[in-house]
Backbone as XML, in Angstrom:
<?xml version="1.0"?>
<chain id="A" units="angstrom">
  <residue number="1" name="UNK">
    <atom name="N" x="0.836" y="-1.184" z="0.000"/>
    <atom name="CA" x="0.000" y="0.000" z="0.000"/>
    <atom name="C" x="0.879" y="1.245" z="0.000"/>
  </residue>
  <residue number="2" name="UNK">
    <atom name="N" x="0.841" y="2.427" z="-0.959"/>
    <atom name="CA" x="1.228" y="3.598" z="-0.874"/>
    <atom name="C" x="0.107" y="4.783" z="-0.596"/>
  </residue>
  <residue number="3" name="UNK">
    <atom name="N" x="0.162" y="5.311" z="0.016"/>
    <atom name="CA" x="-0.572" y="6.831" z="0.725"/>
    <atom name="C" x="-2.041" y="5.590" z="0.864"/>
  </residue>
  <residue number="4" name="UNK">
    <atom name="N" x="-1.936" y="4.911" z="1.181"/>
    <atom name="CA" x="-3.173" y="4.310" z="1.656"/>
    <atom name="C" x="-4.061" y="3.620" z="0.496"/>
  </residue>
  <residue number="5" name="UNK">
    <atom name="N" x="-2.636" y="3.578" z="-0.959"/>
    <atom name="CA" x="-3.782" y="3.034" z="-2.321"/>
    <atom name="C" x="-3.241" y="1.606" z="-2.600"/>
  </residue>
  <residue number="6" name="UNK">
    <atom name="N" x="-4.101" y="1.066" z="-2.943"/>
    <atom name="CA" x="-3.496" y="-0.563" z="-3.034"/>
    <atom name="C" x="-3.068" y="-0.539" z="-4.334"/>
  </residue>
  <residue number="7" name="UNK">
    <atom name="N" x="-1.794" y="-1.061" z="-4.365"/>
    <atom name="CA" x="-1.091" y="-1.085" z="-5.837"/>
    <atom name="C" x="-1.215" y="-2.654" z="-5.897"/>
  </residue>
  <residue number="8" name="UNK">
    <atom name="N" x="-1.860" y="-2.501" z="-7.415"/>
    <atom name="CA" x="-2.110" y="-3.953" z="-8.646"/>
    <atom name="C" x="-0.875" y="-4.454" z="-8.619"/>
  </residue>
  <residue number="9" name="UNK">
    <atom name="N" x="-0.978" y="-5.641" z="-8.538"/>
    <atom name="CA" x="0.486" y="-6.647" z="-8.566"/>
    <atom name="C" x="0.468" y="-6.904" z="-10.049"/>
  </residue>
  <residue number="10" name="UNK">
    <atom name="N" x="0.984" y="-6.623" z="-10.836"/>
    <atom name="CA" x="1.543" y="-7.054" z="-12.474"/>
    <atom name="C" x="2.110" y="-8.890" z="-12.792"/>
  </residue>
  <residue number="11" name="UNK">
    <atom name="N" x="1.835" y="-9.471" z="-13.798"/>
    <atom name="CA" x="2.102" y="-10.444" z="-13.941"/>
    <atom name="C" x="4.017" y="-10.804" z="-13.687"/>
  </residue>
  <residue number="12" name="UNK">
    <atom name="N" x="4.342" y="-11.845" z="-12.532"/>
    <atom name="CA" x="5.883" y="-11.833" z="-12.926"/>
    <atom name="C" x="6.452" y="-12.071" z="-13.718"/>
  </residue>
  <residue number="13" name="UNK">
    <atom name="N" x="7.671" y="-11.845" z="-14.047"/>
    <atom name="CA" x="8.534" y="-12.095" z="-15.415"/>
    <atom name="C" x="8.772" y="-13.457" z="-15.773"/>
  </residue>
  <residue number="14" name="UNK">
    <atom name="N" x="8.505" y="-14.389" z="-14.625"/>
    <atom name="CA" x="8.860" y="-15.927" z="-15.133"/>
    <atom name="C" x="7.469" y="-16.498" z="-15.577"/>
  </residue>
  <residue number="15" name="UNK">
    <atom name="N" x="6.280" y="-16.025" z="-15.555"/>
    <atom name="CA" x="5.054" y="-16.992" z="-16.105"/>
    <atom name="C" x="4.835" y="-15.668" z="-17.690"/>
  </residue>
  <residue number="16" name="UNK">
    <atom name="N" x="5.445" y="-14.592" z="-18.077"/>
    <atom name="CA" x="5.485" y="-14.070" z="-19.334"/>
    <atom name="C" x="6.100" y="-14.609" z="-20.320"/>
  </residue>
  <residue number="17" name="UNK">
    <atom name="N" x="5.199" y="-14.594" z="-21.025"/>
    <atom name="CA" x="5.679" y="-15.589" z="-22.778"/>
    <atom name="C" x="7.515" y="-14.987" z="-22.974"/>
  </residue>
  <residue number="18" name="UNK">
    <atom name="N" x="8.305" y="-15.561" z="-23.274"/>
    <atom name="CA" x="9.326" y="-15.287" z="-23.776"/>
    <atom name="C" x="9.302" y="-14.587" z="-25.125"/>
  </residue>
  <residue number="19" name="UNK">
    <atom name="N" x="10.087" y="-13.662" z="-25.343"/>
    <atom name="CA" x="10.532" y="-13.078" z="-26.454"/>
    <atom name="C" x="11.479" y="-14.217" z="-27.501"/>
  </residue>
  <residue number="20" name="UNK">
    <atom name="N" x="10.392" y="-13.638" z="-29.002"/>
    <atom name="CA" x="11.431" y="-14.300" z="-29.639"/>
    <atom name="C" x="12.403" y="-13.854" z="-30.837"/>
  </residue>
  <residue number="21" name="UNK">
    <atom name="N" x="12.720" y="-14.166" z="-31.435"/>
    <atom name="CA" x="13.678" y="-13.773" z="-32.294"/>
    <atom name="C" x="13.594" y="-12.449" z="-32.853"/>
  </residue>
  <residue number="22" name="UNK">
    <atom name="N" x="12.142" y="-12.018" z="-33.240"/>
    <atom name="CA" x="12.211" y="-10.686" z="-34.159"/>
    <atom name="C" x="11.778" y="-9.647" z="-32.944"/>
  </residue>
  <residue number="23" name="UNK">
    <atom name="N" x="11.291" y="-9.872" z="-31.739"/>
    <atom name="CA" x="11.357" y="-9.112" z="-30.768"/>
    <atom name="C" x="12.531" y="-8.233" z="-30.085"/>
  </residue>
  <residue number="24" name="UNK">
    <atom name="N" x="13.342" y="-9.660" z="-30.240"/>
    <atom name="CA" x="14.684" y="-9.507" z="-29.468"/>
    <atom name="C" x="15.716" y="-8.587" z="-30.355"/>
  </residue>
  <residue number="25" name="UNK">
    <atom name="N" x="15.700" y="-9.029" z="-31.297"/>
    <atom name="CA" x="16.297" y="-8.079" z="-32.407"/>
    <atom name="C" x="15.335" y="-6.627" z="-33.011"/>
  </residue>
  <residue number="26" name="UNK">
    <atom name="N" x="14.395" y="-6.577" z="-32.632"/>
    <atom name="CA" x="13.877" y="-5.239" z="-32.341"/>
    <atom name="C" x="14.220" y="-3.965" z="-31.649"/>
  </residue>
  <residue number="27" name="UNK">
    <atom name="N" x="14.110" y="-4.803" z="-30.652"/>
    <atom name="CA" x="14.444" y="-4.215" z="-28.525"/>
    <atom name="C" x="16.280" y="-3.658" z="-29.279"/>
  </residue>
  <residue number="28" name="UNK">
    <atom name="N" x="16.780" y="-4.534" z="-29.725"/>
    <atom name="CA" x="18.244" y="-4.401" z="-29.670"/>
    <atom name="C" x="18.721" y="-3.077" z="-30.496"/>
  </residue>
  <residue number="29" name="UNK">
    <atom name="N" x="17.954" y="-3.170" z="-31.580"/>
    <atom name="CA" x="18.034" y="-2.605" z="-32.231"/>
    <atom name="C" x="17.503" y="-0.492" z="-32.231"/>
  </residue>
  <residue number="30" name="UNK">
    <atom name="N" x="16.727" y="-0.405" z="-31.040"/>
    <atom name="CA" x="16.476" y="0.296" z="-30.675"/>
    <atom name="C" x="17.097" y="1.059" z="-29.249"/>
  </residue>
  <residue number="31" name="UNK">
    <atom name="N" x="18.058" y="0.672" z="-29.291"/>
    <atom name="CA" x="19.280" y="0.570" z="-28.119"/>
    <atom name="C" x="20.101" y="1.327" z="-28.467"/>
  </residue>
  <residue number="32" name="UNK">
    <atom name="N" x="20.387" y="2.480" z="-27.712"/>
    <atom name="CA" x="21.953" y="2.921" z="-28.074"/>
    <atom name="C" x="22.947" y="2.131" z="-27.758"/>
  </residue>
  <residue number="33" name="UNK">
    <atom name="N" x="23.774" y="3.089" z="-28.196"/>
    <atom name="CA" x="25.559" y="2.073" z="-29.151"/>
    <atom name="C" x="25.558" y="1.540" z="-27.536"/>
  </residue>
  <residue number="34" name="UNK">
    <atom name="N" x="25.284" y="2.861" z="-26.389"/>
    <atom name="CA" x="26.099" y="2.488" z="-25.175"/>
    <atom name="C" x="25.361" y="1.457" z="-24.466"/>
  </residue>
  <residue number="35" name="UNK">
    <atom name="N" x="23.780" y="1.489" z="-24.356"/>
    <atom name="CA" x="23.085" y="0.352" z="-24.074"/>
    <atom name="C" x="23.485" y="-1.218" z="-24.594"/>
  </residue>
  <residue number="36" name="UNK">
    <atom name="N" x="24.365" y="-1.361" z="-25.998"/>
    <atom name="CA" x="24.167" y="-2.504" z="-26.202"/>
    <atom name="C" x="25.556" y="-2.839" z="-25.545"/>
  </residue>
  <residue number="37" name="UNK">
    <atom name="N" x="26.937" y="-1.601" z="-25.486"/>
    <atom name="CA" x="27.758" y="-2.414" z="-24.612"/>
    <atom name="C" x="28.196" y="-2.989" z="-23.650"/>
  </residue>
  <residue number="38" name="UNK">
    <atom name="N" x="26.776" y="-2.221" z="-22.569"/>
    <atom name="CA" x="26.253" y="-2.605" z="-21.447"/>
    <atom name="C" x="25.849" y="-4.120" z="-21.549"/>
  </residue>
  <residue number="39" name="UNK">
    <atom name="N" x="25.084" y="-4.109" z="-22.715"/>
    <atom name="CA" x="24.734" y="-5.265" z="-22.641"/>
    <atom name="C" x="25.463" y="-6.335" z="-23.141"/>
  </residue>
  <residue number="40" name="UNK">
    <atom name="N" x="26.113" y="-6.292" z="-23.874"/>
    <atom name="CA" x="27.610" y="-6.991" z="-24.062"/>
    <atom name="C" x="28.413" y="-7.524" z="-22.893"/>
  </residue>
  <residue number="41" name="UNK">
    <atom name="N" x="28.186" y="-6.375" z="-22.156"/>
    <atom name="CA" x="29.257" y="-6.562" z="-20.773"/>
    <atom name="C" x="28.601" y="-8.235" z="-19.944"/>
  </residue>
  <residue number="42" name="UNK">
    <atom name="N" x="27.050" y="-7.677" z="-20.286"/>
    <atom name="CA" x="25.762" y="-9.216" z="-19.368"/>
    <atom name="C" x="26.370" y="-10.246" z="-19.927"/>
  </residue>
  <residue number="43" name="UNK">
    <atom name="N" x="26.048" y="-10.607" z="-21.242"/>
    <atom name="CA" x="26.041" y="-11.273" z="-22.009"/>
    <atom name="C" x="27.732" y="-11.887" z="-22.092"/>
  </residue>
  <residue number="44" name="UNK">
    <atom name="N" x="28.657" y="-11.264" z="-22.238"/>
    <atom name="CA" x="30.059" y="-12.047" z="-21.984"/>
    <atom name="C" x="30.206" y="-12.658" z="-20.763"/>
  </residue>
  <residue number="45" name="UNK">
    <atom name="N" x="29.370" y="-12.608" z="-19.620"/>
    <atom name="CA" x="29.730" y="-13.633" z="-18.756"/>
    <atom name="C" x="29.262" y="-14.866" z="-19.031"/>
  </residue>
  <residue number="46" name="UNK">
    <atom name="N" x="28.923" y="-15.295" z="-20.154"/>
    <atom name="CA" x="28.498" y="-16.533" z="-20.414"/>
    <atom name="C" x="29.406" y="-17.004" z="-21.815"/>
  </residue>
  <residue number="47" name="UNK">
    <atom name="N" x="30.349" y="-16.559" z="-22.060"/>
    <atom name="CA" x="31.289" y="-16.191" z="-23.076"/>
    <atom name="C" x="32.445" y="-16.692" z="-23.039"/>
  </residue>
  <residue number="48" name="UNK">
    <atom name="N" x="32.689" y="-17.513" z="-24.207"/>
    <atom name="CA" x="34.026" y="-18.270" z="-24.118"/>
    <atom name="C" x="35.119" y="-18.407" z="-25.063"/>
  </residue>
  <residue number="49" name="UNK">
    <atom name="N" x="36.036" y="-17.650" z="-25.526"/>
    <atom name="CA" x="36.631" y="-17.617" z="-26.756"/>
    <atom name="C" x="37.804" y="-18.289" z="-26.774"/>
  </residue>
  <residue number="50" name="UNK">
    <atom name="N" x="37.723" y="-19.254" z="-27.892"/>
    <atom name="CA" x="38.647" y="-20.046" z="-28.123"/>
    <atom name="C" x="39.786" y="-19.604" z="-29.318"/>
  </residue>
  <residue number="51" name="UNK">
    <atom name="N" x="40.875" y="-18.979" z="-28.705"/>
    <atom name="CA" x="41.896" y="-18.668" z="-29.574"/>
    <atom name="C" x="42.996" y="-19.513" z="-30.080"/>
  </residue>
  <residue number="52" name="UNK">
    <atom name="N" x="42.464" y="-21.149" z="-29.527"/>
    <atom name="CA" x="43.708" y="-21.843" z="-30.698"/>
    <atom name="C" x="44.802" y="-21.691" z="-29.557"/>
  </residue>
  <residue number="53" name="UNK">
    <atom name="N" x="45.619" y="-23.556" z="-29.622"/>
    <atom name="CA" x="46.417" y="-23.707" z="-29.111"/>
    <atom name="C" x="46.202" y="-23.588" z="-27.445"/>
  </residue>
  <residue number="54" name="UNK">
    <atom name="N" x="44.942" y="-23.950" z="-27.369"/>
    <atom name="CA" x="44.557" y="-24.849" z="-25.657"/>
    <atom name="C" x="44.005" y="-23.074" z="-24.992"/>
  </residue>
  <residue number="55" name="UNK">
    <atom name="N" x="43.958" y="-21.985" z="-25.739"/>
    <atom name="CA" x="44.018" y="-20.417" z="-25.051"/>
    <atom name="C" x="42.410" y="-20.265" z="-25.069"/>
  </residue>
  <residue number="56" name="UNK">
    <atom name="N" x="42.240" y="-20.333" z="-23.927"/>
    <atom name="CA" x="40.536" y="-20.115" z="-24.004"/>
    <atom name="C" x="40.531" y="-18.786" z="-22.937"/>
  </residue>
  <residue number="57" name="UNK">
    <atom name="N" x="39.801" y="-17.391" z="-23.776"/>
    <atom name="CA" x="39.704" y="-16.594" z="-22.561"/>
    <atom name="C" x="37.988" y="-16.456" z="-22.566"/>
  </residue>
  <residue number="58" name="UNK">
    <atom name="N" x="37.863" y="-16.001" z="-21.194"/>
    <atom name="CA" x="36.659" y="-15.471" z="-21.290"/>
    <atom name="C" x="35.812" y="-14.098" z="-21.139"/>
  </residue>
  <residue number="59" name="UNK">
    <atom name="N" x="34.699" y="-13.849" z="-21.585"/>
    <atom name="CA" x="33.776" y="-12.225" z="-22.031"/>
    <atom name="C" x="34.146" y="-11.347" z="-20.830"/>
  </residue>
  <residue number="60" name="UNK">
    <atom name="N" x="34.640" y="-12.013" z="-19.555"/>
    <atom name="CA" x="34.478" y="-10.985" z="-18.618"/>
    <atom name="C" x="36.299" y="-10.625" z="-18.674"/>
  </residue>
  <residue number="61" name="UNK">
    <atom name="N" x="37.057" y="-11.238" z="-19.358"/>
    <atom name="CA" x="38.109" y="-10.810" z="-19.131"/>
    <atom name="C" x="38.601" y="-9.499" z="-19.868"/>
  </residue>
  <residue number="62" name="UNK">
    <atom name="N" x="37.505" y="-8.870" z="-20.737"/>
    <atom name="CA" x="37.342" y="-7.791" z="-21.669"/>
    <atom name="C" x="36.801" y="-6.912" z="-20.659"/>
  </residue>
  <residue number="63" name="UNK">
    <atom name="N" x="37.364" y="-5.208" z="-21.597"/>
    <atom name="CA" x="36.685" y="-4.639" z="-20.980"/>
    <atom name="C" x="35.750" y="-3.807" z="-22.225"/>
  </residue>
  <residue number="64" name="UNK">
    <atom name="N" x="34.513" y="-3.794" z="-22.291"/>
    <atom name="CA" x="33.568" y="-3.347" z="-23.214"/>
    <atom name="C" x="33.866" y="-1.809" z="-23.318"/>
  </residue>
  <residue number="65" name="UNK">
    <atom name="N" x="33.969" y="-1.240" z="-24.515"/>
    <atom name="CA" x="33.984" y="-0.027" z="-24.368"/>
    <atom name="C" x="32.708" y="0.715" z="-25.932"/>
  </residue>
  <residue number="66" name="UNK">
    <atom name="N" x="32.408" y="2.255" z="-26.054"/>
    <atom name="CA" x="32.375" y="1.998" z="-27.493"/>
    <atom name="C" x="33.211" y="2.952" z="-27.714"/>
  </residue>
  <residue number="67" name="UNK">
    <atom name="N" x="34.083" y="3.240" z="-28.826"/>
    <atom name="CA" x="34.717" y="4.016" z="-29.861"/>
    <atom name="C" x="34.484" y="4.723" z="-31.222"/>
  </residue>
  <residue number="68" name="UNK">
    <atom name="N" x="34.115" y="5.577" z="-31.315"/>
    <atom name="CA" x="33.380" y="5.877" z="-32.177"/>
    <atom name="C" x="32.067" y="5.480" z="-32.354"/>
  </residue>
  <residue number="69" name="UNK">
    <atom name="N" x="32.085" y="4.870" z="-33.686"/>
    <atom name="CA" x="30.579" y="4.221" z="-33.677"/>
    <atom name="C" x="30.842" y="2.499" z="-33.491"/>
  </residue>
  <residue number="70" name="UNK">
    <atom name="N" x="31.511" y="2.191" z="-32.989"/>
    <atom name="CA" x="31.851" y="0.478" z="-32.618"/>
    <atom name="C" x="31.851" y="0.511" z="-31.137"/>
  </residue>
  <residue number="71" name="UNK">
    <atom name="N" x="31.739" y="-1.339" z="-30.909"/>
    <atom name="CA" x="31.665" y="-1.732" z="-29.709"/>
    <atom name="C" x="33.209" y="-2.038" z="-29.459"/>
  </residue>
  <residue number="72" name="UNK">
    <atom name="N" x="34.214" y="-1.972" z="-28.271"/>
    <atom name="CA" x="35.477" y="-2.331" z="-28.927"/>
    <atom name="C" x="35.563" y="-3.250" z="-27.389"/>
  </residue>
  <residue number="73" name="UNK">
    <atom name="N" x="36.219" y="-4.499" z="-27.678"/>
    <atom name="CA" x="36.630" y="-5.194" z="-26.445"/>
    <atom name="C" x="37.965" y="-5.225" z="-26.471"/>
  </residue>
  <residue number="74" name="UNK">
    <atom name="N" x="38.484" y="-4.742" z="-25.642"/>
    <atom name="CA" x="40.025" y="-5.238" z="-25.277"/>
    <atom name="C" x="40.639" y="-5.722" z="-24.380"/>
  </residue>
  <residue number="75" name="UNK">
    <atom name="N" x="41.166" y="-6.455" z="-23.890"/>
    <atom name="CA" x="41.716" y="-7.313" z="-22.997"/>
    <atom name="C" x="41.969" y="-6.564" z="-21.572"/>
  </residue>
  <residue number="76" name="UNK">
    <atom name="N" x="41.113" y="-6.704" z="-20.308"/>
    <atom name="CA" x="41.369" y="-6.265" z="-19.202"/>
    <atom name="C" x="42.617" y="-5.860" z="-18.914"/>
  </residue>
  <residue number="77" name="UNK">
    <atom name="N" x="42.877" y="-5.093" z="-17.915"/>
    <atom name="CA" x="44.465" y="-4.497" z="-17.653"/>
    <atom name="C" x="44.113" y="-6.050" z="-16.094"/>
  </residue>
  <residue number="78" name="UNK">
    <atom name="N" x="45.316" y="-6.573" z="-15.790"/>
    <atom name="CA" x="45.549" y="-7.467" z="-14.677"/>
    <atom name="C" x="45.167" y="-6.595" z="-13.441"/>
  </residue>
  <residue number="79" name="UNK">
    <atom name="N" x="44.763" y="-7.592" z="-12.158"/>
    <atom name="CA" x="44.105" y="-6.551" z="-11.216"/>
    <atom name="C" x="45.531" y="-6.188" z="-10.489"/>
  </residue>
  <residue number="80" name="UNK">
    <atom name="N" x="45.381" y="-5.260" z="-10.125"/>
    <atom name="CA" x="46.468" y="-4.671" z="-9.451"/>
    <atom name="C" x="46.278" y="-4.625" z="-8.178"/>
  </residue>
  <residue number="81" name="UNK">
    <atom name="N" x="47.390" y="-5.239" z="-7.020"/>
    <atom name="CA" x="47.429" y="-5.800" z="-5.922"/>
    <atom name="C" x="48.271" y="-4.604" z="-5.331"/>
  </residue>
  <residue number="82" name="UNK">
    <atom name="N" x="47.489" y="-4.274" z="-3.788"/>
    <atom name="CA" x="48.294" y="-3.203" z="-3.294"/>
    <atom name="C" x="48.778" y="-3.604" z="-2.168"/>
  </residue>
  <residue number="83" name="UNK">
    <atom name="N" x="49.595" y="-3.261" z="-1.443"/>
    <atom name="CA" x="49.967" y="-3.582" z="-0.211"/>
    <atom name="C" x="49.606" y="-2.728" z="0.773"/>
  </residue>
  <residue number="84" name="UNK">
    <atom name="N" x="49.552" y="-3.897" z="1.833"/>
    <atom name="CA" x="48.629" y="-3.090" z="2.908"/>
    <atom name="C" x="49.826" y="-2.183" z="3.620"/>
  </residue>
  <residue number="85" name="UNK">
    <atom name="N" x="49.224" y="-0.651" z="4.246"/>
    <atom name="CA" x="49.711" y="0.445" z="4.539"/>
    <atom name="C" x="49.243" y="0.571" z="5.870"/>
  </residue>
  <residue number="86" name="UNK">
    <atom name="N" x="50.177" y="0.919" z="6.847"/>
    <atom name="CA" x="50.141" y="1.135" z="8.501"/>
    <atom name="C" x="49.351" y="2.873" z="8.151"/>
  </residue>
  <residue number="87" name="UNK">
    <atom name="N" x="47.786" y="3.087" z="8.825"/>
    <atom name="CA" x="47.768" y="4.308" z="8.648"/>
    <atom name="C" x="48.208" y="5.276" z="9.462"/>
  </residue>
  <residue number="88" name="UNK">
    <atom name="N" x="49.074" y="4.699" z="10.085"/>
    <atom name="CA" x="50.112" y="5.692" z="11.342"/>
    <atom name="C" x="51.517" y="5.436" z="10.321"/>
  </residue>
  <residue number="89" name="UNK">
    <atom name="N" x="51.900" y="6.747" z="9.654"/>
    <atom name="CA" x="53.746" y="6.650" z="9.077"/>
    <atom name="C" x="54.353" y="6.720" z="10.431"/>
  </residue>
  <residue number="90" name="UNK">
    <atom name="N" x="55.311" y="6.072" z="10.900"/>
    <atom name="CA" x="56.273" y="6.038" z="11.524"/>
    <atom name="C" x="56.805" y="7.144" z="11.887"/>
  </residue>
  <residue number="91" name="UNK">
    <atom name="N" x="57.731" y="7.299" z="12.531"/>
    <atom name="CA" x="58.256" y="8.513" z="13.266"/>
    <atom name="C" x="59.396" y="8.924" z="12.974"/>
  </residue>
  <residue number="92" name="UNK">
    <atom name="N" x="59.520" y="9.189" z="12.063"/>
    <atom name="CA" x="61.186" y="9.926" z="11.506"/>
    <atom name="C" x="62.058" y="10.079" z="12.409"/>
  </residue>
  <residue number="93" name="UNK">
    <atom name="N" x="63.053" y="9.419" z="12.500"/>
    <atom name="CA" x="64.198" y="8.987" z="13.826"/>
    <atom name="C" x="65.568" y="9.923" z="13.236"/>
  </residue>
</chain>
């Protein structure tokens, strides 16, 4: 209930007919460049690229960007490990 009005419960998303092919490519298509690299970003975690010679990386190891008018993936920078810092510096002797 809001200000005392009963809000209609809407059908949930798991008993709604699935979208199909010319829907989906509709929706997509009506997406900006940056929406779809967002959605690129979803969608590569299920992503597996096989580059030959046993090298399999995967969608999340990219980082989605767009460039101009393209989507551009390029290979994550490695995470960078910091070392832990005393937040008291020492006492200059």
């Amino acid at each position: 209930m809001i200000f005392g009005k009963k809000r209609k419960k809407g059908t949930p998303q798991s008993y709604r007919p699935v979208m199909d092919a010319n829907e989906v490519i509709e929706l997509f298509s009506r997406l900006t460049l940056h929406q779809q690299a967002a959605l690129c970003r979803l969608i590569s975690r299920n992503l597996a690229l096989d580059m030959g010679d046993d090298d399999v990386l995967m969608g999340y190891d990219f980082d989605w960007n767009v460039v101009g008018a393209m989507i551009v993936a390029t290979p994550a920078e490695e995470d960078v490990t910091l070392e832990p810092q005393s937040p008291i510096d020492p006492p200059a002797a």
